[in-house]
C-alpha positions in Angstrom: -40.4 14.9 7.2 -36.5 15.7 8.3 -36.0 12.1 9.9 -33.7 9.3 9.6 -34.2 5.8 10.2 -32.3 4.4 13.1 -30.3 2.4 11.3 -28.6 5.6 9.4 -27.9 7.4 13.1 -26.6 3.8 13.9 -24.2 3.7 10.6 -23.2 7.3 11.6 -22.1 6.5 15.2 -20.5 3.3 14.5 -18.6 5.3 11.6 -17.4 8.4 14.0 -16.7 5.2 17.2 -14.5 3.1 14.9 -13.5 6.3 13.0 -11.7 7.7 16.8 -10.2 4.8 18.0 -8.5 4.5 15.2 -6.9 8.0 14.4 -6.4 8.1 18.6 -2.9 6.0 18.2 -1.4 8.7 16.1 -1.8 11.2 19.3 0.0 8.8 21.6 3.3 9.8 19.9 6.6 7.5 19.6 9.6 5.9 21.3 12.7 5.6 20.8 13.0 1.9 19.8 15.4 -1.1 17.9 14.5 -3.9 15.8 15.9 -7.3 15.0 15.1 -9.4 11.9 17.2 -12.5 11.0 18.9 -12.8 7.4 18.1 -15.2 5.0 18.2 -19.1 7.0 18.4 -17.0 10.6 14.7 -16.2 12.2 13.5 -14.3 14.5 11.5 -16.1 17.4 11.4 -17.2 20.9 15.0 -18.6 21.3 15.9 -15.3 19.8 14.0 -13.2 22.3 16.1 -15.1 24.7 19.3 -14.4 23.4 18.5 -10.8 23.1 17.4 -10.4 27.1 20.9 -12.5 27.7 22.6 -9.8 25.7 20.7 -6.9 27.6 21.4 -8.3 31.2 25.3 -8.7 30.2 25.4 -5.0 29.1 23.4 -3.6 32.1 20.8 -2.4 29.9 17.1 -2.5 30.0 13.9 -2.1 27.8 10.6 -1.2 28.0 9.2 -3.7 26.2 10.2 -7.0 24.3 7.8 -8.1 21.9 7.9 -10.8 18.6 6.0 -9.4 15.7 6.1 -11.6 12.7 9.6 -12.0 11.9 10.7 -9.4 13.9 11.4 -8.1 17.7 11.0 -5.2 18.5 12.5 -3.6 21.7 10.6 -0.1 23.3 13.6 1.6 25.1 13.5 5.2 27.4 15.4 7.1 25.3 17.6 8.1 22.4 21.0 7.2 24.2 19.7 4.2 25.3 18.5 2.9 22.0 22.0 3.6 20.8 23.8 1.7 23.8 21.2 -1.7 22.6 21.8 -1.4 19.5 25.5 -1.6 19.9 25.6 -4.2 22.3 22.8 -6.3 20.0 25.1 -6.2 17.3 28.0 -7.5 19.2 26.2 -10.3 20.8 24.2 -11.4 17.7 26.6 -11.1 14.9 26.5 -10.5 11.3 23.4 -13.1 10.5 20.9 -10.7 11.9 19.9 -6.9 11.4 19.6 -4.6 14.1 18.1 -1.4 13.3 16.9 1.4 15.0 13.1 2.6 15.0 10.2 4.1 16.3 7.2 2.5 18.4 3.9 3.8 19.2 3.5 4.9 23.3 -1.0 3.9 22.7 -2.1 1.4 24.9 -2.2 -2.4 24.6 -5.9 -2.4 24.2 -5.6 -0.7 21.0 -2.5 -2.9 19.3 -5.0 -5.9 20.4 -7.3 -3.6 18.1 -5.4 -3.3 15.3 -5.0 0.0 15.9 -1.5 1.4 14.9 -0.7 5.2 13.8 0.6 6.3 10.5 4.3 6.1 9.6 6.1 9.0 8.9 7.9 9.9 5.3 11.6 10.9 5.0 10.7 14.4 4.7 8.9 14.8 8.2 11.8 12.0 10.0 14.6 12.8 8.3 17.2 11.1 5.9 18.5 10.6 2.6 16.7 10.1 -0.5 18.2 8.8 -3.7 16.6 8.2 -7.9 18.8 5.5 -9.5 18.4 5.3 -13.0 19.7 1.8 -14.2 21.4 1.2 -17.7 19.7 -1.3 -19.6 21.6 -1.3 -22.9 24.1 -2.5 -20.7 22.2 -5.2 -19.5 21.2 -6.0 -23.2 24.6 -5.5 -24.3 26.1 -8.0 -21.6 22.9 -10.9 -23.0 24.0 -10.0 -26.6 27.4 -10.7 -26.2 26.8 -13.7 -24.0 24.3 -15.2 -26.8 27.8 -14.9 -29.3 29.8 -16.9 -27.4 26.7 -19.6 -26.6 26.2 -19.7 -30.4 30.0 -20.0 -30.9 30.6 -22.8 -28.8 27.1 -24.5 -30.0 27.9 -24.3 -33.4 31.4 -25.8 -32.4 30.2 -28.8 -30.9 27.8 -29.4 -33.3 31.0 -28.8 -36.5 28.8 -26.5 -38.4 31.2 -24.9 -40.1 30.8 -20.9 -40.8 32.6 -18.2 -41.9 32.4 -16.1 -39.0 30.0 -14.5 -35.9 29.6 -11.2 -35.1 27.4 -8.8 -33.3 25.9 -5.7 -34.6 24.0 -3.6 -32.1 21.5 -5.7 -30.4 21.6 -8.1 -32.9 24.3 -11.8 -33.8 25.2 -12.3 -37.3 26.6 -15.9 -38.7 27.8 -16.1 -42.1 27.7 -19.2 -44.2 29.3 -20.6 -47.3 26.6 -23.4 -47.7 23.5 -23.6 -47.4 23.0 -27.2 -45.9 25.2 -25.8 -43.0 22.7 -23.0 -42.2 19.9 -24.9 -41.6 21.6 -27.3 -39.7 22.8 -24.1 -37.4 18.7 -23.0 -37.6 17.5 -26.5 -36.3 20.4 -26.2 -33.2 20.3 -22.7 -32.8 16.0 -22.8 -32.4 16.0 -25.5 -30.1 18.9 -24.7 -27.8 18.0 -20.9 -27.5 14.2 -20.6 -28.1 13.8 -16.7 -27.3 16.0 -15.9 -30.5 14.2 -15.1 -32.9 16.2 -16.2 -36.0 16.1 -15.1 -40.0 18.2 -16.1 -43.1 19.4 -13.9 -45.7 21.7 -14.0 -48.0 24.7 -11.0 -48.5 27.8 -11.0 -51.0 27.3 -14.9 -51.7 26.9 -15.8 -48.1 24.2 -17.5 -46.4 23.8 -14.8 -43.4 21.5 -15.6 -40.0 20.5 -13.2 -38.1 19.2 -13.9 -34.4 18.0 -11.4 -32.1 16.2 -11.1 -28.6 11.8 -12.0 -29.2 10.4 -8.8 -27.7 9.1 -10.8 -24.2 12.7 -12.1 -23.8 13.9 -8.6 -24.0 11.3 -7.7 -21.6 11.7 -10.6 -19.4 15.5 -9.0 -19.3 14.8 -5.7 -18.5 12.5 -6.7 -15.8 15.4 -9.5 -14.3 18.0 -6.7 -14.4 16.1 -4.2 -12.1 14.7 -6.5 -10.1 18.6 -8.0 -9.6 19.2 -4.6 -8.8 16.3 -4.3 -6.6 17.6 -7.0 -3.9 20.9 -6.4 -4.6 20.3 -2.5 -3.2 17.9 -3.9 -0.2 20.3 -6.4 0.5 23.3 -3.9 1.0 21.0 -1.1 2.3 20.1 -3.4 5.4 24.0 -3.6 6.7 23.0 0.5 7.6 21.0 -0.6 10.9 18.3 1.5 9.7 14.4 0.4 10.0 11.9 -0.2 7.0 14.0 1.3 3.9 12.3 1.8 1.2 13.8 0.6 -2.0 11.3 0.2 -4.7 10.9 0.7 -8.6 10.0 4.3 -9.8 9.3 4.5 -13.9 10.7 2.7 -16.4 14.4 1.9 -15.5 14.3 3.7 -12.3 14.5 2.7 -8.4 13.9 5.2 -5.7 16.4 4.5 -2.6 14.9 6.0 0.9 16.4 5.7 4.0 15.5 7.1 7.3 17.5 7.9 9.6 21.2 7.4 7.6 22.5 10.9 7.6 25.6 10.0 5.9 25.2 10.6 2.3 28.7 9.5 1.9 28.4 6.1 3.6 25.2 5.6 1.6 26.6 5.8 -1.6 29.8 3.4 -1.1 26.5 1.0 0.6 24.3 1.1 -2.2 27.3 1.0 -5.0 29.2 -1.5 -4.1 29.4 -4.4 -5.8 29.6 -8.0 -5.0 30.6 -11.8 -6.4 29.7 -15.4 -6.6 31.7 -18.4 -6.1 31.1 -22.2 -6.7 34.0 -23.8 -5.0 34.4 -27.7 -4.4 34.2 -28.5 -0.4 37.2 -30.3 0.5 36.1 -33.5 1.7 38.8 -35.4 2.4 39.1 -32.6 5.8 36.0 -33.8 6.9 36.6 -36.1 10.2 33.3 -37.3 10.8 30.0 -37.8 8.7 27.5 -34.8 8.3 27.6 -31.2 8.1 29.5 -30.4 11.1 32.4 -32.5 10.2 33.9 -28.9 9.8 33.4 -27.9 13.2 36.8 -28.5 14.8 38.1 -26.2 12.2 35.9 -23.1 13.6 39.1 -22.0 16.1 41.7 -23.6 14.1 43.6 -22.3 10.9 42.2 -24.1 7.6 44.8 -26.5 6.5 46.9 -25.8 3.3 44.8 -25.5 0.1 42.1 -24.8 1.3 39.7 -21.9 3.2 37.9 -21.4 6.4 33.8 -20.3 6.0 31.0 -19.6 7.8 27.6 -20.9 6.0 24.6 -18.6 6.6 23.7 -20.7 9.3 26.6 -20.1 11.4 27.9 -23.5 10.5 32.4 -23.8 9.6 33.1 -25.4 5.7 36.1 -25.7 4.5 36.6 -25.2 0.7 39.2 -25.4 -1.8 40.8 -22.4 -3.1 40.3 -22.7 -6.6 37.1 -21.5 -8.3 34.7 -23.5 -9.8 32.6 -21.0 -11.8 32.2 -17.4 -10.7 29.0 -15.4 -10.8 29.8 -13.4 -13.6 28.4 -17.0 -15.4 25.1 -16.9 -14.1 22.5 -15.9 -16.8 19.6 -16.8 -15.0 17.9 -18.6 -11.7 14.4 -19.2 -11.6 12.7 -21.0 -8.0 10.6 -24.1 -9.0 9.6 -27.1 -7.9 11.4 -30.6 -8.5 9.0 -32.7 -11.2 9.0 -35.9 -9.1 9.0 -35.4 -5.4 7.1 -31.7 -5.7 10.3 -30.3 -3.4 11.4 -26.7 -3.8 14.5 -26.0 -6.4 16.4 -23.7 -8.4 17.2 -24.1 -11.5 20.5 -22.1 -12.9 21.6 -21.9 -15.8 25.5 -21.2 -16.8 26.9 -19.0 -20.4 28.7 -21.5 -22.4 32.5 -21.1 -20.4 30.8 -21.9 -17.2 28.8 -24.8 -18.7 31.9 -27.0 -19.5 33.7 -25.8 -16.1 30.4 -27.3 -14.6 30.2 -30.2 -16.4 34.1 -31.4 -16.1 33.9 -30.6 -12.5 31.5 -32.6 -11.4 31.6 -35.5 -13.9 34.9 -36.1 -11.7 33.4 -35.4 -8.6 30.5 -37.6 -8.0 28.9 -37.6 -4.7 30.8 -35.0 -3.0 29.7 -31.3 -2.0 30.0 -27.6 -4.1 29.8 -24.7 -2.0 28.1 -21.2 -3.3 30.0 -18.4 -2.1 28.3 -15.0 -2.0 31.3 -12.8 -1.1 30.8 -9.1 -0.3 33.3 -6.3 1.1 35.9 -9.4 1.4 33.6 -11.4 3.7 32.9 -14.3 2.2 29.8 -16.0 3.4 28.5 -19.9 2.5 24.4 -20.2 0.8 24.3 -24.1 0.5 26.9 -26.3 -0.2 24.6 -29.2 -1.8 26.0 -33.0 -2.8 26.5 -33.2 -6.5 24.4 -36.4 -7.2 25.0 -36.4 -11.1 27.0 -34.6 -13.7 25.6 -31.6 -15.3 26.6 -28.5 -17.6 25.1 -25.0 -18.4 21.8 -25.9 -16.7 21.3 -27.7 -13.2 18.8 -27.7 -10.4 19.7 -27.0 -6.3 17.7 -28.6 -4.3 17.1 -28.8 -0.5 15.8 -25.6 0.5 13.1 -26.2 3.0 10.1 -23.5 1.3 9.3 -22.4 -1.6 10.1 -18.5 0.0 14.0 -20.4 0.4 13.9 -20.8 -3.0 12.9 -17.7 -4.2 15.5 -15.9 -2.2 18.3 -18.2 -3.2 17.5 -17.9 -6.9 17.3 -13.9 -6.1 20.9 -14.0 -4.6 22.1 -15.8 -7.7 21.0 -13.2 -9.8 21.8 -10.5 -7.7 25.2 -11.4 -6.9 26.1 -8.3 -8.2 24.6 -5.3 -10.3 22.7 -6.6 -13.2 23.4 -3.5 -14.9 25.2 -0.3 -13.5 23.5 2.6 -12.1 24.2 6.4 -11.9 22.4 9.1 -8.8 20.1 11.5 -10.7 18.4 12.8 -8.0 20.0 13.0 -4.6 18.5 14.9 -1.2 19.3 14.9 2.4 16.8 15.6 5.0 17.8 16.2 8.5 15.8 14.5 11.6 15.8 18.6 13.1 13.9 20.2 9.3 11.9 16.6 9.3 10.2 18.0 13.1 10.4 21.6 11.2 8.0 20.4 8.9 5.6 18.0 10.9 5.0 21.0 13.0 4.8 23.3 10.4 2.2 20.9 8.7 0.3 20.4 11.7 0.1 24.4 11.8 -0.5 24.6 8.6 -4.0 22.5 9.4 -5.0 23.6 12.8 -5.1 27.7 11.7 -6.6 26.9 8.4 -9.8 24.7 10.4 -9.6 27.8 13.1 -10.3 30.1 9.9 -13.1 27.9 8.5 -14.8 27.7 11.6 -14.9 31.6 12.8 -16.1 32.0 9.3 -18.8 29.3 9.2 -20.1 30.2 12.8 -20.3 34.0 12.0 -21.9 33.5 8.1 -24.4 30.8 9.2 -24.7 30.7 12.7 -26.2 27.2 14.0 -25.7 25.8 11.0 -22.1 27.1 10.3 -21.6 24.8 13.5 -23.0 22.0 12.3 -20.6 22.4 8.7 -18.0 22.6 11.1 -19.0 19.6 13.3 -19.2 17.3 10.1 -15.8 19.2 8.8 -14.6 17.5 11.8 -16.2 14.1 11.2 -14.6 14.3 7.3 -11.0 15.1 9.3 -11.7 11.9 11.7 -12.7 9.7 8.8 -9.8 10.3 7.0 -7.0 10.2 9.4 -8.7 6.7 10.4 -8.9 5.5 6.9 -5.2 6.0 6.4 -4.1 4.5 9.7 -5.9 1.6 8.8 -4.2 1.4 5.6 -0.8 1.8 7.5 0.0 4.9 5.1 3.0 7.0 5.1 2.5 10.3 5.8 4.5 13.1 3.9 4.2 16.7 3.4 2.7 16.2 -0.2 0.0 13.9 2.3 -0.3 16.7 4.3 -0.8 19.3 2.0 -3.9 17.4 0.2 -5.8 17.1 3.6 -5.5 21.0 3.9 -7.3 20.9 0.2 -9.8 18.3 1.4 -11.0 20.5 4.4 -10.6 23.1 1.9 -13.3 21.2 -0.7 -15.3 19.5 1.4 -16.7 22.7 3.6 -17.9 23.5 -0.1 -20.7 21.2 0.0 -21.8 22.0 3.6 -21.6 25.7 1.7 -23.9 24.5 -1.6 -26.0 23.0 1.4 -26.9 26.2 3.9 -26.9 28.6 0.3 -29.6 26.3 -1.0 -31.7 25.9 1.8 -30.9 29.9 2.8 -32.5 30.2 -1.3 -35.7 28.2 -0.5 -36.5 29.9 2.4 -36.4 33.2 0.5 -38.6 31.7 -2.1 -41.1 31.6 0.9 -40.4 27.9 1.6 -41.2 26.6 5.1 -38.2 25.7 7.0 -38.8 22.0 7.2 -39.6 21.6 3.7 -36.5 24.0 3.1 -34.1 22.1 4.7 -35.6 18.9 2.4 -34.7 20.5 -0.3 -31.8 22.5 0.1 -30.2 19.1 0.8 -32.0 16.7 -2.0 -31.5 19.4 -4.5 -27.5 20.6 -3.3 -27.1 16.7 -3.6 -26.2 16.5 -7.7 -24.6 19.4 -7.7 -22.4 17.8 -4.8 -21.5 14.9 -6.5 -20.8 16.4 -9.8 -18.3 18.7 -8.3 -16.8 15.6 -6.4 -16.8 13.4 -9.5 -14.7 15.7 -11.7 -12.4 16.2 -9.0 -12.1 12.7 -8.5 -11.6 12.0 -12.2 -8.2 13.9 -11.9 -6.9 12.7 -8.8 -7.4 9.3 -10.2 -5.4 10.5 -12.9 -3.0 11.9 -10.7 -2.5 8.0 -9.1 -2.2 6.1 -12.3 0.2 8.3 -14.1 1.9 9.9 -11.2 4.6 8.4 -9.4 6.4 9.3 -5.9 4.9 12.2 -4.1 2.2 12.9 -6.5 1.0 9.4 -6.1 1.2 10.2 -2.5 -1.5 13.3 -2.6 -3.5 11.9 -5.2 -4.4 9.2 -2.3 -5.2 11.3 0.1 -6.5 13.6 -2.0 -9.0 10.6 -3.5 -9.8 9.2 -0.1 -10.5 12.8 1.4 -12.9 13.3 -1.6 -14.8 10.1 -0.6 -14.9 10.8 3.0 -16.1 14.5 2.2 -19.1 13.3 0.5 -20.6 11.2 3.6 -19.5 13.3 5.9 -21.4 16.9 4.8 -24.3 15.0 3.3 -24.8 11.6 6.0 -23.7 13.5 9.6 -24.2 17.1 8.3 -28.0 16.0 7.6 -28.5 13.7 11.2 -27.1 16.4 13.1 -29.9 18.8 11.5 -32.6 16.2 11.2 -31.7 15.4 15.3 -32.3 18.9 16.0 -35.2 20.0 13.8 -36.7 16.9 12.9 -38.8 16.2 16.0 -40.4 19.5 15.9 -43.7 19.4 14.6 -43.4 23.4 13.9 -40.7 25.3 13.0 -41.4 29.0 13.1 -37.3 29.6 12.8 -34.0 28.6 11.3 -30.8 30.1 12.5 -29.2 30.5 8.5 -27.7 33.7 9.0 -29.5 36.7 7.8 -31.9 34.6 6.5 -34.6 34.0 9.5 -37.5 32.7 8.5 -40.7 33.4 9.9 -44.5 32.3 9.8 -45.7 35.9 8.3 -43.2 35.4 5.5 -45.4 32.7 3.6 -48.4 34.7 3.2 -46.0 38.1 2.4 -43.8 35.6 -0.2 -47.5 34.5 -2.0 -48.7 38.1 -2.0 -45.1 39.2 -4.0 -46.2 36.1 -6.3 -49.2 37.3 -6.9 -48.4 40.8 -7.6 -45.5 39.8 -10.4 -48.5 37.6 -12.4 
């Protein structure tokens, strides 16, 4: 009767075996560790590794371990002073192309890295560091394409000679009167097929023919979502020069971009990181320095002062250019850069386009220089540092392609640097808190505390109510605790304390159903029930009510996630995946556990329920009460 199949004790073991092996790493704990992770064209692989151990031996320091993992390496060291003496010397030997950070690695064994196995990562408020809500300004983003879209008009309408009476803007909106009315729609034909995402209509106002052109609703979109996304890589870019390990720098609401770093204790330095503000250049490479043919006809130049006119750079890829001191174009005339792909070879490109001033600086520049190179100039914090410096093969104005990246990932990070040359739009700290790394081991162990008394509680109270089968509630409590902890390792989740408060409510909840459970089959047996069928029941029929109770609390922590954000989408995961894991646990390996011990016996003259004890004799007694009430 009280028997499972062997294929549901073989689910339940295989659950509970992948279940431990997975949750073990996070007992294993963590050393102190650094990472290094190229920038941009620099990569992190074997010649790297090799220049890293170089670097080590020089400095008469060791590690633990020296491993490649994707695009970074990661070095285990002993301790805290040493992970500071590797870092240091790694940043001297390396330079500024790569970041060296400090982290954190696991101490589990190899077998279970070869497993997959890896323990959960830690939030800023049980590691410590700062932790900082941006909110971005996007009329000024708006106001900065409105007034770009006046002079664009201006100098369309110039070229063109249609004559008007005057442009102006007015809010979010560009206004171009007209005497005649032959001139506006020549200005409607020019004005719609140069700037398609206006959306223009004519009017007419004091005996003038008036257009009026303004943003579609997707373009204005399209904007918002550019400028916080500018400001999005512009932030991760800068935040990276901290030497601090997986930052988290992400979008938070409308308009909003949480900043977290662990481990930078320096609010101060932070804040003149994360707001400074940087520039683009396109600069002409002066050629006629070059001794020999190629891109290293700079090199003699890299210990030498850069002759007069010009200045000494280093590309991204370490190689010398020489460029000539006056400016091109500036990034302040970049409107956009998209990645793509070139229509007749299929290669990667980028196609930027320049505001009207920048579009005849382009195309004057390099209608005289033919065949010869342009540098782009990123410059930050006075350092000035080369992108590409690509050959101009034809003339071109507001809108031209670069080409020669080597991936379509190339692409899309060169097109981002374009746009994020600087702030899209300026920002302003509405939220700011600091977390030290002493209150961050306060609160893991506080947490931990926190859990460990609270199951202590649930099981002298289960064991003493129910007896044998308080132990069982409290066996499968366990199993729900493993499942979890396994489940979010596997997802590589951060823990926080908002994580660890909803697995205190999930033990909390899901020793309710083991509860339901034992009341109902403690119910049956009083209604004179034998024990095996009682057990039957008490599960089949504690079964809806289970999932009811589940459902609607699953219902709002799904609400909780969509329309959440930070660290109450944080507990509403663990909080939804605790209600998941709660519902196998006291139903599926509650139920084996009782069906191992019970099910085999033909007879059951006994259940130890608490002071509920069934016996034999109690049938005929039960049928007799019956009886006696008809």
């Amino acid at each position: 009767m009280n028997k499972y199949p062997a294929w549901k004790y073989a689910v339940i073991v295989i659950a509970l075996v992948i279940a431990f092996f997975y949750t073990l790493p996070n007992f294993f704990g963590k050393s102190p560790a650094v990472q290094v992770s190229g920038l941009r064209a620099n990569k992190a692989d074997t010649a790297l590794i090799a220049r890293v151990q170089d670097a080590l031996k020089e400095a008469s320091l060791s590690a633990t371990s020296v491993e490649l993992e994707g695009e970074t390496i990661k070095l285990k060291l002993a301790d805290a002073n040493m992970q500071l003496k590797v870092r240091d010397a790694l940043q001297a030997k390396l330079g500024e192309g790569y970041v060296v950070a400090l982290n954190q690695l696991s101490n589990s064994p190899e077998w279970l890295h070869k497993l997959g196995a890896q323990p959960m990562s830690l939030g800023l408020d049980l590691r410590g560091g700062v932790h900082y809500l941006m909110k971005v300004d996007m009329k000024f983003a708006v106001d900065k394409a409105v007034d770009r879209y006046v002079g664009d008009v201006r100098v369309l309408l110039r070229d063109k000679k249609i004559y008007h009476n005057g442009i102006s803007r007015n809010d979010d909106k560009v206004i171009v009167r007209f005497k005649e009315k032959a001139e506006l729609d020549k200005a409607i034909k020019e004005i719609g097929s140069q700037a398609p995402e206006l959306q223009l209509r004519d009017t007419q106002d004091a005996g003038d023919f008036v257009l009026t052109a303004v943003m579609r609703p997707e373009t204005l979109k399209k904007l918002q979502d550019n400028a916080l996304e500018q400001n999005i890589t512009a932030l991760r870019k800068r935040v990276n020069e901290l030497g601090v390990s997986e930052p988290i720098v992400q979008q938070q609401g409308q308009g909003r971009i949480l900043v977290q770093i662990a481990g930078c204790l320096d609010p101060a330095q932070c804040k003149e990181v994360i707001g400074r503000t940087a520039s683009l250049e396109l600069r002409l490479v002066a050629e006629d320095q070059a001794v020999g043919q190629g891109r290293d006809a700079f090199e003699r130049y890299r210990n030498e002062a850069a002759p007069f006119g010009t200045e000494k750079m280093i590309a991204s890829n370490g190689e010398v250019v020489l460029v000539k001191k006056q400016i091109v174009v500036t990034g302040d005339k970049v409107t956009d850069a998209q990645p793509g792909f070139d229509s007749q070879n299929g290669q990667p490109t980028v196609s930027v386009r320049l505001d009207a001033a920048g579009g005849r600086a382009m195309l004057q520049t390099t209608r005289e220089n033919l065949k010869k190179r342009m540098a782009m100039i990123m410059i930050e914090k006075g350092k000035p540092e080369v992108l590409t410096w690509p050959v101009i093969n034809g003339e071109f104005g507001p809108q031209f392609q670069i080409t020669g990246m080597a991936n379509p990932n190339e692409s899309k990070n060169l097109a981002l640097l374009l746009r994020a040359g600087a702030l899209a739009a300026p920002m302003e700290i509405i939220e700011e808190r600091t977390i030290g790394p002493s209150l961050g081991a306060e609160n893991i162990e506080k947490g931990m505390n926190s859990l460990l008394f609270g199951f202590a509680l649930i099981t002298i109270f289960m064991i003493a109510y129910y007896m044998l089968f308080g132990v069982i509630s409290v066996f499968a409590l366990g199993a729900n605790l493993l499942f979890l902890v396994a489940i979010l390792s596997m997802l590589q989740a951060t823990m926080t304390l908002p994580g660890i408060a909803a697995i205190a409510l999930t033990l909390g909840m899901a020793i309710d159903a083991n509860v339901l459970i034992n009341e109902r089959i403690r119910e049956e047996l009083r209604n004179g029930m034998s024990p095996q069928m009682a057990i039957q029941a008490g599960y089949d029929r504690a079964l809806d009510t289970i999932i009811d109770s589940n459902i609607t609390t699953l219902i709002a922590g799904l609400a909780l996630l969509i329309w959440g954000s930070g660290p109450v989408r944080g507990f509403a995961v663990v909080h939804c995946l605790g209600i998941v894991t709660s519902i196998f646990s006291a139903v599926m390996v509650s139920r084996g556990i009782v069906n191992l011990i019970y099910g085999g016996k033909k007879k059951v003259n006994k259940l130890l329920i608490g002071n509920v004890n069934w016996h034999k004799s109690d049938v005929s007694t039960a049928k007799a009460a019956k009886a006696a009430k008809a």
